[in-house]
Backbone as a chain_set.jsonl record, in Angstrom:
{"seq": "XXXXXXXXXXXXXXXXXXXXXXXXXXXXXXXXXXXXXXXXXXXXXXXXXXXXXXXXXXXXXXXXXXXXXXXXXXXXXXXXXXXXXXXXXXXXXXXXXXXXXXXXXXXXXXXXXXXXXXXXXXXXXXXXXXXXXXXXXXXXXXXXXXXXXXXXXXXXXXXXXXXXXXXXXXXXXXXXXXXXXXXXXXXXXX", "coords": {"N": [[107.9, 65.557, 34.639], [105.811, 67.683, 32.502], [106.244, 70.039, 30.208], [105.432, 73.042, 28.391], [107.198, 74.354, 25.547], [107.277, 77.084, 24.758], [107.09, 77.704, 21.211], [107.388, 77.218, 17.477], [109.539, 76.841, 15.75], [111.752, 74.416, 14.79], [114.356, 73.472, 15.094], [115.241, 75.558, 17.032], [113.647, 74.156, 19.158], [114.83, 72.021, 19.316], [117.475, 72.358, 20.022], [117.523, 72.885, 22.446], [115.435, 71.072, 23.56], [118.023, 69.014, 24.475], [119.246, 69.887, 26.111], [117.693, 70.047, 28.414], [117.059, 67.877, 31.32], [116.154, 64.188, 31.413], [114.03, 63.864, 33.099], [112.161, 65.966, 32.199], [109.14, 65.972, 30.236], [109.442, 67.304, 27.169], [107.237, 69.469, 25.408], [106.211, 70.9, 22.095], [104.358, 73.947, 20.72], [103.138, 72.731, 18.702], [102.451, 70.227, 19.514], [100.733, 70.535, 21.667], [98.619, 71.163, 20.368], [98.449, 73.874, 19.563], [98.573, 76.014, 17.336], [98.462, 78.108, 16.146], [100.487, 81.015, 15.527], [101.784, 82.993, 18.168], [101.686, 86.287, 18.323], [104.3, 88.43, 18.313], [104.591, 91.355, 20.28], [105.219, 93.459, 22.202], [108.123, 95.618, 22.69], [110.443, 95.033, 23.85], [112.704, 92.23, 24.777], [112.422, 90.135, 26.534], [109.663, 90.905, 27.111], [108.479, 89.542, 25.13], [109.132, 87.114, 25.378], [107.331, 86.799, 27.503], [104.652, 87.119, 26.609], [104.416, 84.918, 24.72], [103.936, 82.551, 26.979], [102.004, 83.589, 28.694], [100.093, 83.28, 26.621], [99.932, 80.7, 26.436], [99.63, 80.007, 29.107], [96.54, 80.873, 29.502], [95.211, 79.838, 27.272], [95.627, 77.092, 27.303], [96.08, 76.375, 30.071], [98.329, 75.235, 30.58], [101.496, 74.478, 32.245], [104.465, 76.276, 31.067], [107.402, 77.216, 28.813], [108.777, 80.032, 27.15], [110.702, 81.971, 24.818], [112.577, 84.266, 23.721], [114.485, 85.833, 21.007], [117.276, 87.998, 20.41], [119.743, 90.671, 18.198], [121.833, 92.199, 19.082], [123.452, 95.362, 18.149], [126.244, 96.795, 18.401], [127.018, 99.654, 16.744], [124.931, 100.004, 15.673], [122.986, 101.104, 17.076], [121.724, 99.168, 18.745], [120.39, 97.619, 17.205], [119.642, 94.532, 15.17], [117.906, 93.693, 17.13], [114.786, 93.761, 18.927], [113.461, 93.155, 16.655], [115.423, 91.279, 15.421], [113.988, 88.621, 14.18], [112.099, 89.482, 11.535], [113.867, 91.429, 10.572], [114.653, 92.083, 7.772], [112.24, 92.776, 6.714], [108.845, 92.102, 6.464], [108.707, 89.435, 5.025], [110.821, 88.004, 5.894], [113.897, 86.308, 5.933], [116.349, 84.24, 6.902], [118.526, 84.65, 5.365], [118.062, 87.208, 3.934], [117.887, 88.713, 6.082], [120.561, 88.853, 7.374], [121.817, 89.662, 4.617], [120.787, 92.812, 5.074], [121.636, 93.433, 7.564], [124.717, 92.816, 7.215], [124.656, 94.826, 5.0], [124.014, 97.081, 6.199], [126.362, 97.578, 8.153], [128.615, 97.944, 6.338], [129.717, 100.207, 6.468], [130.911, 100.573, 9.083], [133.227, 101.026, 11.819], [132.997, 99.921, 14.516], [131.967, 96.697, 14.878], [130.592, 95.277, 16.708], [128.757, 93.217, 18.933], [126.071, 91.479, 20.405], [124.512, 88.457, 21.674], [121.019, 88.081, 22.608], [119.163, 86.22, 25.351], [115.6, 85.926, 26.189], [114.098, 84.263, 28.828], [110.913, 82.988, 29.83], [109.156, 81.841, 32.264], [106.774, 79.92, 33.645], [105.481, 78.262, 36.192], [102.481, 76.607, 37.127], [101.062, 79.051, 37.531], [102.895, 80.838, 38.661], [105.492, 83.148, 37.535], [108.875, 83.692, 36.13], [112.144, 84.762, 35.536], [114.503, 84.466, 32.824], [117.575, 85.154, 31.753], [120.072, 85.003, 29.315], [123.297, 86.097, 27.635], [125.716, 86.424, 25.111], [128.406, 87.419, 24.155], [130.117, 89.18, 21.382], [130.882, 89.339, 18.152], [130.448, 90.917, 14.56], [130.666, 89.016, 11.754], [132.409, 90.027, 8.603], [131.767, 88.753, 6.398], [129.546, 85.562, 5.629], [130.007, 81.946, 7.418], [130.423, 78.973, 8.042], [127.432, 76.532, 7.727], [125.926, 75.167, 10.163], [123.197, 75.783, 12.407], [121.113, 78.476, 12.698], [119.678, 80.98, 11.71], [121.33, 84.237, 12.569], [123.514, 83.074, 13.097], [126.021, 82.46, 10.99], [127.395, 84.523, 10.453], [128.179, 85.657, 13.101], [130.438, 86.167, 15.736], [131.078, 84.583, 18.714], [132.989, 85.801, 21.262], [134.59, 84.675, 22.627], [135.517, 82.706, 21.064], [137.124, 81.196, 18.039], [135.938, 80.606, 16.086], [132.394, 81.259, 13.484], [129.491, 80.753, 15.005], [128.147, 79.212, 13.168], [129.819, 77.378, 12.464], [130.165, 75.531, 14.616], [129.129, 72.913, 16.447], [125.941, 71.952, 17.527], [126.652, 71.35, 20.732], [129.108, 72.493, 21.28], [128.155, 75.76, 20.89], [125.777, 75.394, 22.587], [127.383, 75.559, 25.1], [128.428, 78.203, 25.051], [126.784, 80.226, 24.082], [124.001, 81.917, 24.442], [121.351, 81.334, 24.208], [121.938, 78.862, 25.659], [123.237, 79.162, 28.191], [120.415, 80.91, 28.918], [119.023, 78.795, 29.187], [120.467, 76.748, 31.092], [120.462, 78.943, 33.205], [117.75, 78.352, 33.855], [117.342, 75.524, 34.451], [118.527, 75.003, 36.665], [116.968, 76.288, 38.142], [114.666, 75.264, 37.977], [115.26, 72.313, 38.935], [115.464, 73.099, 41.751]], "CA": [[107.152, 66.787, 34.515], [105.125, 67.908, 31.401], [106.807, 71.793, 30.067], [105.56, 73.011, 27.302], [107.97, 75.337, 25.018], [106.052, 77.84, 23.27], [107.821, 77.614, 20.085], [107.35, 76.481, 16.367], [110.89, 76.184, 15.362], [112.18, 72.774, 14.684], [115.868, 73.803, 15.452], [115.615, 76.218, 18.321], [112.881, 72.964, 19.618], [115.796, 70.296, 19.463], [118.935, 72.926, 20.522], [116.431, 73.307, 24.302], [115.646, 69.638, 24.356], [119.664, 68.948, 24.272], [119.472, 70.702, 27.152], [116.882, 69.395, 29.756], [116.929, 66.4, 32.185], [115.651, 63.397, 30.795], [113.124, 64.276, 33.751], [111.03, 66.857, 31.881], [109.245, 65.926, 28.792], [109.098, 68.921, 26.569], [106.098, 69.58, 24.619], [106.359, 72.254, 22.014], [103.022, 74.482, 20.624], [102.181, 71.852, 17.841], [102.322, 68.766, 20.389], [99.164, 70.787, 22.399], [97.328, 71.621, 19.267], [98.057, 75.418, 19.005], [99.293, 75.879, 15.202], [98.683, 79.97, 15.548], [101.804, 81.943, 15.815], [101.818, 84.087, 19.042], [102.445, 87.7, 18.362], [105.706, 89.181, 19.49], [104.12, 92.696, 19.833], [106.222, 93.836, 23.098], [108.953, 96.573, 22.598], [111.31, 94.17, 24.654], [112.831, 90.728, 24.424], [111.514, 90.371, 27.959], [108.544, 90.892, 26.774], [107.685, 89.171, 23.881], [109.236, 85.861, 25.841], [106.226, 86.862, 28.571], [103.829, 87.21, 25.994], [104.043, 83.882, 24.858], [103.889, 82.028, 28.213], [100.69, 84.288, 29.251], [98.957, 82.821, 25.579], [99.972, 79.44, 26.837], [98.488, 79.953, 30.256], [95.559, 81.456, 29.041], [94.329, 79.134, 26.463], [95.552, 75.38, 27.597], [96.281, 76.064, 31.269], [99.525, 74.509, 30.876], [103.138, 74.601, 32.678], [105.517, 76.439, 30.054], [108.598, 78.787, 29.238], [108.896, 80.57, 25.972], [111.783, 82.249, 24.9], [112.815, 85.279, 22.4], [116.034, 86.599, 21.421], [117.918, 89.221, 19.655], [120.762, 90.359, 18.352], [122.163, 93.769, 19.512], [124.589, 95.631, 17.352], [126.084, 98.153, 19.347], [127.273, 100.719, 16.093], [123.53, 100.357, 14.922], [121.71, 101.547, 18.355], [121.339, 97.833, 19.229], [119.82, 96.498, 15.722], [117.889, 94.748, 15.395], [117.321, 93.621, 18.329], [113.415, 93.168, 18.974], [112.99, 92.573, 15.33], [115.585, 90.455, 15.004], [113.45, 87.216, 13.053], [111.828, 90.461, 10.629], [114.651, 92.767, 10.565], [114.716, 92.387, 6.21], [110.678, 93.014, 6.733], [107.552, 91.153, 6.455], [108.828, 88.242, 4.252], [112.298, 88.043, 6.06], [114.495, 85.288, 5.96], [118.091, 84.114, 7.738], [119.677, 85.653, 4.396], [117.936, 88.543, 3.589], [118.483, 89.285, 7.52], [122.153, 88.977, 6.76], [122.103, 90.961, 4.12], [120.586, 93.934, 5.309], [122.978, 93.76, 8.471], [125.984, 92.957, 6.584], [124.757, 96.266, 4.315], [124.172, 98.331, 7.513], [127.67, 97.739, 8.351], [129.871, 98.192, 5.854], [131.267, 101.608, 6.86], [131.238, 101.012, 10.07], [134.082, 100.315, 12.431], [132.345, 98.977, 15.749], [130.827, 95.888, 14.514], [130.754, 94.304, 18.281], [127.576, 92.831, 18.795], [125.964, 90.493, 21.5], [123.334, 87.946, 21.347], [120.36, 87.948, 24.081], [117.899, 85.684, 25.187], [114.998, 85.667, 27.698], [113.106, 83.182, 28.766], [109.873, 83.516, 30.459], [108.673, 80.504, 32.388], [105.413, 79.9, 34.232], [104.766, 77.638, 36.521], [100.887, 77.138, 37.983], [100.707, 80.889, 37.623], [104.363, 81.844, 39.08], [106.711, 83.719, 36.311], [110.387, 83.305, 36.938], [112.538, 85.253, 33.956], [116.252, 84.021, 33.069], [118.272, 85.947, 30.488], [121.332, 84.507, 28.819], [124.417, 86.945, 27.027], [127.169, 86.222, 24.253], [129.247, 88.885, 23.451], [131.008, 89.025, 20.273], [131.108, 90.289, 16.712], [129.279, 90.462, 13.375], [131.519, 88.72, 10.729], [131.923, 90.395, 7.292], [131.03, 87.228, 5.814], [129.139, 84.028, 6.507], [131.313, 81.323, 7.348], [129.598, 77.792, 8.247], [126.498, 75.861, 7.413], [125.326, 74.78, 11.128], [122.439, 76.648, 13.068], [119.977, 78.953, 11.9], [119.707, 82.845, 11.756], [122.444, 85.075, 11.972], [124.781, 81.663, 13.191], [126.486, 82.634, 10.086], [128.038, 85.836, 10.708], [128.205, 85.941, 14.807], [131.89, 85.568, 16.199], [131.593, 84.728, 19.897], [134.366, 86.683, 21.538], [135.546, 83.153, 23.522], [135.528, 81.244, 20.267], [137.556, 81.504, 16.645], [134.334, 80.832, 14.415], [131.654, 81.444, 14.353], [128.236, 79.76, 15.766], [127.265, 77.885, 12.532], [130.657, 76.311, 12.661], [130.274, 74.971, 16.192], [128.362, 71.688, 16.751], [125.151, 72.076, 18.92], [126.573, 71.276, 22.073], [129.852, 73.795, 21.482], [126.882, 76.719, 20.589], [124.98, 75.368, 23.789], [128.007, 75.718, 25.851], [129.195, 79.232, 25.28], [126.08, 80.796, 23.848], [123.132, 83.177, 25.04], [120.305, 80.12, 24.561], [122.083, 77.739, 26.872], [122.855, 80.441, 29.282], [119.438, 81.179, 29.642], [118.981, 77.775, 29.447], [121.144, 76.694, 32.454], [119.572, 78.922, 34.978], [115.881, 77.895, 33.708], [117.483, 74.379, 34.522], [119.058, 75.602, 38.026], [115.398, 76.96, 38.811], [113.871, 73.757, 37.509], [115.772, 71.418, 39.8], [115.789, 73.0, 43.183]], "C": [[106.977, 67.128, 33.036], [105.661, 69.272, 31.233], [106.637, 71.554, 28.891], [106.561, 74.356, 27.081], [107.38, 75.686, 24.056], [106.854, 78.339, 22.145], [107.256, 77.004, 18.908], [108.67, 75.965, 16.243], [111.657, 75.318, 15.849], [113.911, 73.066, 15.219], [115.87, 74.325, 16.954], [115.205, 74.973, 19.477], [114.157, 72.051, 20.092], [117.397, 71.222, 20.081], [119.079, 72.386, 22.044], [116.574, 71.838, 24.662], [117.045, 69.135, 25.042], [119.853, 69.012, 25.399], [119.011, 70.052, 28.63], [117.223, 68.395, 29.962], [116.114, 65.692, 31.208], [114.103, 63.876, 31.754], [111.654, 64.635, 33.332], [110.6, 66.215, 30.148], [108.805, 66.911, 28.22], [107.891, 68.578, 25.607], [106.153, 70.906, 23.483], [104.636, 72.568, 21.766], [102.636, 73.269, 19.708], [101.623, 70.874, 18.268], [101.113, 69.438, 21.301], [98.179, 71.426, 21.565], [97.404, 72.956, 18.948], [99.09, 75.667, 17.848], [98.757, 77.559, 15.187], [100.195, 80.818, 16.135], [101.366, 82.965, 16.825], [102.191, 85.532, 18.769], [103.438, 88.36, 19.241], [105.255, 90.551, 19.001], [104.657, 93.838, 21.128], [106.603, 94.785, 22.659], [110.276, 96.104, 22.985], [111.571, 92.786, 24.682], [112.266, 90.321, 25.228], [110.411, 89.941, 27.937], [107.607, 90.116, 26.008], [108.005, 88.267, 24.165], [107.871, 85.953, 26.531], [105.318, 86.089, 27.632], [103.525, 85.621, 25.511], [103.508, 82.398, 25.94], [102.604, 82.348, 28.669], [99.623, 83.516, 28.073], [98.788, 80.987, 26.106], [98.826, 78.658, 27.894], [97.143, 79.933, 30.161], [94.68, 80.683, 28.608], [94.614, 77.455, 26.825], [95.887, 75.53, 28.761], [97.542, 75.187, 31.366], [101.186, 75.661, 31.073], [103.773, 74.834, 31.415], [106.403, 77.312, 30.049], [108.504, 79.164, 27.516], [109.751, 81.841, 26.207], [111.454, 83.61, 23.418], [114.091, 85.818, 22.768], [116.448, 87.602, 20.285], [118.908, 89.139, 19.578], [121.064, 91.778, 18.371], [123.677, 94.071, 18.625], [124.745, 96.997, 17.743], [126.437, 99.443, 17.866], [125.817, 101.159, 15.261], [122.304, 100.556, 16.025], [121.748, 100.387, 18.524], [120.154, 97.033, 17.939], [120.331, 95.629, 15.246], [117.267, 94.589, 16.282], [116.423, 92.8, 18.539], [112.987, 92.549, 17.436], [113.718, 91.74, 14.508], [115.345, 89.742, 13.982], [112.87, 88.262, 11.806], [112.502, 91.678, 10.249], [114.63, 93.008, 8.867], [113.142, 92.934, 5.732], [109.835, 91.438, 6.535], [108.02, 89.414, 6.112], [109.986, 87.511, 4.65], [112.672, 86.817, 6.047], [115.954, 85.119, 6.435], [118.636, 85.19, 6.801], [119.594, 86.886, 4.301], [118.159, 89.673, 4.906], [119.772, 89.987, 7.313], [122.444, 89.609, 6.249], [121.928, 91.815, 4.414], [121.554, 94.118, 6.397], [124.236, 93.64, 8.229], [126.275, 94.754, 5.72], [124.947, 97.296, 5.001], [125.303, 98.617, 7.971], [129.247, 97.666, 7.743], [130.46, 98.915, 5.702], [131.039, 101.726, 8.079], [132.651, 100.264, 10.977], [133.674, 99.244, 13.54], [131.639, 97.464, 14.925], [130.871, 94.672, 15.955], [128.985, 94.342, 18.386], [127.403, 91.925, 20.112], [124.221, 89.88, 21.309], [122.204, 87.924, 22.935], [119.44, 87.353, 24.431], [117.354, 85.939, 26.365], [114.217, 84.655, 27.81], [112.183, 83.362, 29.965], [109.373, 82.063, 31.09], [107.099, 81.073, 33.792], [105.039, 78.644, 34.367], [103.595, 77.302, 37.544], [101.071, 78.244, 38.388], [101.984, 81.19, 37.911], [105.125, 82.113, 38.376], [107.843, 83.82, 36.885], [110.895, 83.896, 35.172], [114.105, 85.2, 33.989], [116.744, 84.975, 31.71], [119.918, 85.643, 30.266], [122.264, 85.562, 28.006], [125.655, 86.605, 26.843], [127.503, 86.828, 23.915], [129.816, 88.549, 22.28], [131.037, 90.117, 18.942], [130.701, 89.619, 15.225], [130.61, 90.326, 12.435], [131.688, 90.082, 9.254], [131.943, 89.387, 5.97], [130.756, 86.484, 6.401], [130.235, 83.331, 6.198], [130.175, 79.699, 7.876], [127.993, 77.522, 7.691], [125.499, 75.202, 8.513], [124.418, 75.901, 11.801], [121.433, 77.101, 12.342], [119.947, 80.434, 12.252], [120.92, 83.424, 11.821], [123.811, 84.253, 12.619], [126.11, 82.366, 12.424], [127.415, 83.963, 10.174], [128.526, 86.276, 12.55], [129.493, 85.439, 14.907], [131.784, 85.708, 17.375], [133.101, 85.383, 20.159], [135.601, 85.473, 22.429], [135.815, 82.19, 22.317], [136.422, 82.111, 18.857], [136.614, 81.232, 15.38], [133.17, 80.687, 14.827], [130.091, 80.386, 14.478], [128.166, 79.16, 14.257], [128.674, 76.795, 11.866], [130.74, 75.527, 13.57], [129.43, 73.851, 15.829], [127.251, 72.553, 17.988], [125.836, 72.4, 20.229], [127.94, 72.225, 22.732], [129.026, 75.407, 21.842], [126.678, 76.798, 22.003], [125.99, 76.105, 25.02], [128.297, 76.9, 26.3], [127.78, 80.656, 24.937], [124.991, 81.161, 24.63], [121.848, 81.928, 25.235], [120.474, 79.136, 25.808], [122.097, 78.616, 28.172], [121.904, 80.47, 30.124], [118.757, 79.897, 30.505], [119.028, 77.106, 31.305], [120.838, 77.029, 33.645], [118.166, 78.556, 35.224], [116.269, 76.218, 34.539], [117.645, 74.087, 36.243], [117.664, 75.768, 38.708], [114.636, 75.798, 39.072], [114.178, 72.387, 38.546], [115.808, 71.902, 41.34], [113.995, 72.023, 43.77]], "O": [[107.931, 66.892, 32.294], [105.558, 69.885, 32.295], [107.097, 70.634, 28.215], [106.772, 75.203, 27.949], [107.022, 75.172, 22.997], [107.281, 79.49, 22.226], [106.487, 76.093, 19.215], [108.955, 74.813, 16.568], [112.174, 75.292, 16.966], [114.242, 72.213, 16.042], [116.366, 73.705, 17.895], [115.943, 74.7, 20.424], [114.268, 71.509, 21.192], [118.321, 70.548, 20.536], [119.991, 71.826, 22.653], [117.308, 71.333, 25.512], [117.009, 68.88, 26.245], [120.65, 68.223, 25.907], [119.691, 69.699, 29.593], [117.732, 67.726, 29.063], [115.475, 66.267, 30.327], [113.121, 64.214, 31.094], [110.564, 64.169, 33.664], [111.364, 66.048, 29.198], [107.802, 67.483, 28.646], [107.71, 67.453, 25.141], [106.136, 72.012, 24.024], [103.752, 71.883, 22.281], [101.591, 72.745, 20.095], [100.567, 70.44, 17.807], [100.397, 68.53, 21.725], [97.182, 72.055, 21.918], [96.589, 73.398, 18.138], [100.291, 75.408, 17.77], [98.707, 78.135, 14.1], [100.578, 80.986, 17.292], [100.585, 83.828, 16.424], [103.32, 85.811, 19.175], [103.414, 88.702, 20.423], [105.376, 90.964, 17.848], [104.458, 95.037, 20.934], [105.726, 95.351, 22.007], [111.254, 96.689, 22.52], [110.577, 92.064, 24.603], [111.18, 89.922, 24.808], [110.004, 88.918, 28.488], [106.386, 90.014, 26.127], [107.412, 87.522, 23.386], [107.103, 85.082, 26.122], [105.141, 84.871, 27.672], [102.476, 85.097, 25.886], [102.82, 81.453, 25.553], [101.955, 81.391, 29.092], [98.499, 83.172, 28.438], [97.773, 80.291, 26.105], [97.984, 77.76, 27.877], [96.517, 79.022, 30.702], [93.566, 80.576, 29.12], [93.72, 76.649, 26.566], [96.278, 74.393, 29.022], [97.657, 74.432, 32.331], [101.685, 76.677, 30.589], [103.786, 73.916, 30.595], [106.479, 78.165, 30.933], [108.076, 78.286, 26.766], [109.724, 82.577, 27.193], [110.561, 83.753, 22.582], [114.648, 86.127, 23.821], [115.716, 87.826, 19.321], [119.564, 88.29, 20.181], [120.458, 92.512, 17.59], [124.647, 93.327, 18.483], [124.002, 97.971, 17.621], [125.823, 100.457, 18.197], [125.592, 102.136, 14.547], [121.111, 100.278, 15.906], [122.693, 100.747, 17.823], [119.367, 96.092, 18.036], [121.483, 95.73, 14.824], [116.177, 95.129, 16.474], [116.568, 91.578, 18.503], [112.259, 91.572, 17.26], [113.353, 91.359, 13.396], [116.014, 89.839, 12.953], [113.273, 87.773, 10.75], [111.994, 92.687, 9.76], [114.587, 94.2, 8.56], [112.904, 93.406, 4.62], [110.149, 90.248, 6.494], [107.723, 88.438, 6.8], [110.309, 86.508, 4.014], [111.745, 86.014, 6.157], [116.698, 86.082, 6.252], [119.078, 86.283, 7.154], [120.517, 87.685, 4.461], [118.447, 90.87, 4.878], [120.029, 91.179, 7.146], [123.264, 90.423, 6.674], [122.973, 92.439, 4.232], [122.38, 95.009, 6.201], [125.017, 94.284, 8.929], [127.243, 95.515, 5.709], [125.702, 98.237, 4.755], [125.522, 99.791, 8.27], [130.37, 97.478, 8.211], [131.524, 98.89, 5.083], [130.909, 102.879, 8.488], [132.997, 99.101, 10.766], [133.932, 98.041, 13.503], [130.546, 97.644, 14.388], [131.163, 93.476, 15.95], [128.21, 95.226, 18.023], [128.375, 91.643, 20.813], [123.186, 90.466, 20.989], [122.628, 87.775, 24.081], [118.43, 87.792, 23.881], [117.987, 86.147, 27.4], [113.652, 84.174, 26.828], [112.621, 83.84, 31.012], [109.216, 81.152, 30.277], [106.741, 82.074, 34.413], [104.532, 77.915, 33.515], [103.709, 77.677, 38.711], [101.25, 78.491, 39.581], [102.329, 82.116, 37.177], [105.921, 81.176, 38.314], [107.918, 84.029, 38.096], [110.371, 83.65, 34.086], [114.828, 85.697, 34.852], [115.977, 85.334, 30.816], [120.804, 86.051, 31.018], [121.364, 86.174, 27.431], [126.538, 86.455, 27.687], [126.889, 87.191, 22.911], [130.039, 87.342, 22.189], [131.18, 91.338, 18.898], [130.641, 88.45, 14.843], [131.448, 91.22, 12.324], [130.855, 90.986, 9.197], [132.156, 89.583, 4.774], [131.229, 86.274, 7.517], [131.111, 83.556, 5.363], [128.964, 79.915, 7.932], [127.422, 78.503, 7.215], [124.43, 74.731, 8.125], [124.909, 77.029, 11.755], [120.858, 76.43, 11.484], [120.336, 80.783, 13.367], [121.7, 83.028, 10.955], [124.939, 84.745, 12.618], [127.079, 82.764, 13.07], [128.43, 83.797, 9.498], [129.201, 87.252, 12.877], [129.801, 84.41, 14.306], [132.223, 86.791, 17.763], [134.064, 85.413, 19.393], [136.805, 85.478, 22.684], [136.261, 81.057, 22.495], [136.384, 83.33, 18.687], [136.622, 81.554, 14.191], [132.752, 80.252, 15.9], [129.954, 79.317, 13.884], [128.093, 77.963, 14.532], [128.588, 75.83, 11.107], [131.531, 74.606, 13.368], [128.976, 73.928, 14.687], [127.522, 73.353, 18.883], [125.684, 73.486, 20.789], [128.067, 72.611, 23.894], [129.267, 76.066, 22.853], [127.084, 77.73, 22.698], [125.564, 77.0, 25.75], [128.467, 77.098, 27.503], [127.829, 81.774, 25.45], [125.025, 80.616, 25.734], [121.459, 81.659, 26.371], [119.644, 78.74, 26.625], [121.181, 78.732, 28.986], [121.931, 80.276, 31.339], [118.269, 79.802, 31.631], [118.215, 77.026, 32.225], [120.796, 76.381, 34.69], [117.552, 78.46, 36.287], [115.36, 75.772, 35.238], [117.063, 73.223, 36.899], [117.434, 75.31, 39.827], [114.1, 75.444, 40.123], [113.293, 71.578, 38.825], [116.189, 71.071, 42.166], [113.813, 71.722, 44.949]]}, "num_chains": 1, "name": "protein.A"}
């Protein structure tokens, strides 16, 4: 089976593959020609997984799931959340992410946090929506070199370091991606 994953990113791309049956071959957006960035313009992670899946449908008629995630910080209302990948603004980047949420919380006590993903799948028209959840806590420093986005600071609450110390397939195991993963996979196989 042909699934595309409406995604650019080369990392999150190869975490997913990791994941699937040899079965499915994944396709992401560049492998069907669409090179425009989908707008995550939602209010909801939920949402802004849909949103991509519906552009998918829409414009190549193809079988896909597309995913979005966040990272909820319960002493900051749940920030960032939806804005997550732009939480430093426009130009944002893993670090400057970091920084601004490392800055946001340095007088606070709570720093318990949880990561969330959804994933939106669609196949020949039918939407099916899985949602994965890692509890844990925002470091007050980075600590590893593996992963990508706030890896670096996240302390699963089942693990002693955090995600960008883990190997892929530790990450996959305990984290909010595979998670969602897992029951997309569960769905995928009956």
């Amino acid at each position: 089976m042909k699934l595309v994953f409406a995604t650019h990113n080369l990392n999150k791309f190869k975490e997913v593959q990791a994941l699937l049956p040899s079965s499915i071959e994944l396709l992401s957006l560049t492998d069907i020609g669409c090179n425009e960035d989908i707008p995550e313009t939602e209010e909801t992670i939920e949402g802004n997984a849909k949103l991509k899946v519906v552009h998918v449908r829409k414009q190549y008629n193809l079988n896909c799931f597309g995913d979005d995630t966040g990272l909820e910080v319960r002493s900051l209302n749940n920030e960032p959340g939806v804005y997550s990948a732009r939480y430093s603004g426009k130009d944002a980047t893993a670090n400057t992410n970091m920084d601004k949420l490392l800055d946001n919380l340095k007088d606070k006590e709570d720093r318990s946090a949880r990561f969330k993903t959804a994933i939106a799948l669609d196949i020949d028209g039918k939407e099916q929506l899985f949602i994965g959840l890692c509890e844990g806590s925002i470091t007050t420093e980075r600590s590893g070199s593996k992963g990508f986005g706030y890896d670096p600071i996240f302390l699963p609450n089942e693990a002693t370091v955090t995600f960008a110390e883990m190997s892929m397939g530790e990450k996959s195991r305990i984290g909010h991606r595979g998670k969602a993963m897992r029951k997309l996979i569960e769905y995928l196989n009956r």
